[in-house]
N, C-alpha and C positions, 0 to 999 in steps of 0.2 A: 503215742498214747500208752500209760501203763496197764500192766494185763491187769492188776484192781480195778480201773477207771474202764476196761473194756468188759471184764464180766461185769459190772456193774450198769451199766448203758446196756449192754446185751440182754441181761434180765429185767430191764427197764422194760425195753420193748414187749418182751414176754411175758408179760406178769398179766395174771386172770388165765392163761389156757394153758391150760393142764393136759400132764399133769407140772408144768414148768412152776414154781414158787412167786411169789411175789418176794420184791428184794429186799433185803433189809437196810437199815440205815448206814452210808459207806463210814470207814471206819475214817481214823482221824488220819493216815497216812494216806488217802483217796483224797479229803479237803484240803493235803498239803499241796499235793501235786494239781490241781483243779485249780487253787488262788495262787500257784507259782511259789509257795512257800513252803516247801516239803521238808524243812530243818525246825519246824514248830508243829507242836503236838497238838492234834485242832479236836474240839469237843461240839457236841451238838445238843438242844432241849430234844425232850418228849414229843413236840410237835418242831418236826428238826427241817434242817438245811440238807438242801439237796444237791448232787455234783449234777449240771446239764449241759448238754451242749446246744439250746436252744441259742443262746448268742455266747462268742466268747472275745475279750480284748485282745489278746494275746492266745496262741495255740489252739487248741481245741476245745476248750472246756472252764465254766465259770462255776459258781458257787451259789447257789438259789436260795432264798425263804421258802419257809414252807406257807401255803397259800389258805392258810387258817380255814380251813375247810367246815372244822369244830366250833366257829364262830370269834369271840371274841379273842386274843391269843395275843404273847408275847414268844417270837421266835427267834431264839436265838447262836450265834457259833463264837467261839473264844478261843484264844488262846495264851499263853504263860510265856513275854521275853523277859529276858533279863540282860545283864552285864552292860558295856557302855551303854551312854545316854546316845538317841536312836530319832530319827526322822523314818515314822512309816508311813507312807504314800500307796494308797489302791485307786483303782476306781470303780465305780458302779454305777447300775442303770436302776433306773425305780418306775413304776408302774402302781401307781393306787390312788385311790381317793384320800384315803387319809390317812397320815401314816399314825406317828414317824418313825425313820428310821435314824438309830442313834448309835454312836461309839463313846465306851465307856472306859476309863482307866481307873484298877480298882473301884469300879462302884461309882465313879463319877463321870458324867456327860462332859465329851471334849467335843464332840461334834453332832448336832442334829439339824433334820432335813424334812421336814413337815409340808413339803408343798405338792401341793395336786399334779401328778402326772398321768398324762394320757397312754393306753398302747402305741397311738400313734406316735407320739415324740419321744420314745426311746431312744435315750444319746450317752456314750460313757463320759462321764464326770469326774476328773479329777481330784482331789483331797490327800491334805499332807497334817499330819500329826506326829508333834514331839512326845517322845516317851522318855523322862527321865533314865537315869541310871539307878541301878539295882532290880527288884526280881518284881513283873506287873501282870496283872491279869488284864488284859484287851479283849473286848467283850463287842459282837457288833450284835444290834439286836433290832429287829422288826417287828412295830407293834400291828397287828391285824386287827383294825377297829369290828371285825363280823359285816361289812360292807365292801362291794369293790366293782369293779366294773365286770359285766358279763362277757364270757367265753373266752379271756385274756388273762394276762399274767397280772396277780397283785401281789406286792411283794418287791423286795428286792436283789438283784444279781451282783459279786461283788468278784473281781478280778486283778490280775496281776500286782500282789500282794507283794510291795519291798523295803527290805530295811538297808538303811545306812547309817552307821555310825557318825554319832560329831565325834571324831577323833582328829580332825585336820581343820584348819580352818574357823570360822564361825559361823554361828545358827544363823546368822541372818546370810552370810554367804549362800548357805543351801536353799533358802527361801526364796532365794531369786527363780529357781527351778518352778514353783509353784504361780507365782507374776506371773513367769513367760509362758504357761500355759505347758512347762514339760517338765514336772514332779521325776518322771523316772529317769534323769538323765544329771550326772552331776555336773556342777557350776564351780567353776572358779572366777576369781574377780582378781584385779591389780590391787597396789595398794591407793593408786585411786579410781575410787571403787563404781563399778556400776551398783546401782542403788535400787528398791522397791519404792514405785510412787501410786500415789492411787490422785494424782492431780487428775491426768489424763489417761483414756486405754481404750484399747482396740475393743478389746472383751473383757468379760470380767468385770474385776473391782479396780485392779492393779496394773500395770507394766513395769518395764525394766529402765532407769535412764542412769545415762552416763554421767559421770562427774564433772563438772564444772570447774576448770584449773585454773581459773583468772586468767595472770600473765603469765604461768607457767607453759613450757612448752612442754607436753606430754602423752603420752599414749594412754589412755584408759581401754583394757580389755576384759574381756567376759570370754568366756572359754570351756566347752567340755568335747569328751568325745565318743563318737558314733562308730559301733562294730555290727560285722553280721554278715551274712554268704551273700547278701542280696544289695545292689547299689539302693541308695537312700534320695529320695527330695524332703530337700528340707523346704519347708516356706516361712516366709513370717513377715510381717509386718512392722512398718517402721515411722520417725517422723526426725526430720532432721531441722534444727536452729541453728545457724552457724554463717562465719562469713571464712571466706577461705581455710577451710578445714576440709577433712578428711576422713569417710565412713567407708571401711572395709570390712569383707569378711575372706578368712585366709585358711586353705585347707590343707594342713600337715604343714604351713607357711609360706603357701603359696596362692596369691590374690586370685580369687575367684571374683568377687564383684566387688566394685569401687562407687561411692557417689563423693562428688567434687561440685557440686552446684552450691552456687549461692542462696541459704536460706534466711529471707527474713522471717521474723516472727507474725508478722500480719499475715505470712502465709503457709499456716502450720497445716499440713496436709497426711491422712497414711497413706501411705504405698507399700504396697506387696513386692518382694524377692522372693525368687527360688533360685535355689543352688542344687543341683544334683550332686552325687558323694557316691567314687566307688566302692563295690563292698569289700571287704576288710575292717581294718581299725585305722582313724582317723580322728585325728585332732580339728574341729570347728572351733575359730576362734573371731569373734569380732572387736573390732577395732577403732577405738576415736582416734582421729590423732587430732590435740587441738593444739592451735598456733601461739596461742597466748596473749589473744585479742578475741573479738568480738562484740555482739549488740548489749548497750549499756544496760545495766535492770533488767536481762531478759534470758531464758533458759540460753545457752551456747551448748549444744550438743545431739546426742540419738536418744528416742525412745526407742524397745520395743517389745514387742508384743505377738501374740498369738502363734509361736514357735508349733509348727508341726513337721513330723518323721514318719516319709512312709515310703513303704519298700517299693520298689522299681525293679522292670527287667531292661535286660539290655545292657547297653553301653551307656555312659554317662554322656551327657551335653556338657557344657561349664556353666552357664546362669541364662536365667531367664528373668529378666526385670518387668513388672508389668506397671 
């Protein structure tokens, strides 16, 4: 934790007894470090954003509305990228009767979220947003309708703030990140291509499916990779159509889990995998291999879906299929 982000919490807790101050609004290199983006110059309203560590996604500390105390109120924090054109992905938690809360590029709404949340069902929420190229003001803003639920948080929490450049690749390559339910994590694809469907999905609106190669014989893979001091379980969710074909997933290019069953289409089912991943840096990469046949007029391949990373101790297992 930085020494800003620690006096800052420190005089949190002291503030009213004296002769200790009440604290004042952190500056903008406090909200960098708090949403994980300490390389952008972050600004706050008059009735401002606060750094908490009442929940945070990542590390210790998220980024708060302020909870319109003053009644009716729009609160908001911003900040100024520029240079390449830029997929930014946070996420955050909401707690109000009515919002909404919105993101704005220069002046205009790219994303809003107006639906009633409880204290009780606090969950972080993924979101990915393209930022053109050249110089943009990013604006997140919370309206506080002057109503809210008693003795809880109203407002919204907003975390682990990241940018990536489209400099490699294509927009719709990095979008697969968002389908699989894992924005912070990049994607690559073959050139043929795992694809975004919103036919069918685990969660969500979307999932991820493989390409369909007719009678070609070929590998379609999807691929990024996972670093860190701590080993990782991945899970995720899947659906296979296929007749003698072949669904792997391969760590640093080595088969951790295989499915080889025969799938007809009348019996499209998910199923959950976990893969455990030592910690370090590691290539996950999953794998069609389709034969160059299959069921006439009917998907041949993987969906999937609901992709989660979370830290482990210990020693790794190699897979757990359930």
């Amino acid at each position: 934790m930085s020494i800003k982000i620690a006096v800052l919490l420190f005089s949190t807790m002291l503030c009213g007894i004296l002769p200790f101050p009440c604290p004042a609004t952190p500056d903008g290199d406090a909200f960098g470090v708090a949403l994980g983006a300490p390389q952008y110059a972050w600004t706050t309203s008059d009735d401002p954003w606060v750094v908490t560590t009442e929940a945070a996604f990542e590390g210790d500390t998220s980024v708060e509305s302020s909870g319109g105390a003053g009644g009716e109120a729009d609160t908001w924090i911003k900040t100024t990228v520029s240079g390449n054109a830029k997929w930014m992905s946070f996420l955050f938690q909401k707690s109000y009767v009515v919002g909404p809360f919105t993101v704005e590029i220069d002046g205009v709404s790219v994303f809003t979220d107006e639906s009633v949340a409880a204290p009780s069902d606090l969950a972080w929420l993924a979101v990915e947003i393209y930022i053109p190229a050249g110089t943009h003001e990013v604006k997140f803003t919370y309206h506080h309708s002057g109503i809210g639920w008693a003795n809880a948080m109203n407002g919204v929490r907003i975390d682990a703030v990241k940018m990536k450049e489209v400099s490699q690749g294509s927009v719709e390559a990095y979008s697969l990140g968002v389908a699989l339910g894992a924005p912070l994590y990049e994607w690559m694809t073959s050139d043929n291509p795992w694809f975004v469907t919103t036919d069918v999905f685990f969660e969500g609106v979307s999932c991820v499916q493989s390409a369909d190669c007719g009678t070609d014989v070929a590998d379609v893979w999807m691929k990024t990779t996972l670093s860190g001091d701590s080993a990782k379980k991945l899970t995720f969710w899947y659906q296979t159509c296929y007749y003698m074909a072949t669904f792997t997933v391969q760590v640093d290019g080595k088969t951790v889990f295989a499915d080889t069953s025969i799938s007809p289409p009348s019996e499209l089912v998910w199923r959950q995998a976990e893969v455990h991943i030592p910690d370090g840096k590691h290539e996950v990469k999953f794998n069609y291999h389709h034969p160059g046949y299959g069921w006439a007029d009917k998907m041949n391949g993987v969906r999937i879906d609901a992709v989660k990373v979370e830290d482990i101790p210990g020693d790794p297992t190699v897979v757990k299929l359930r």
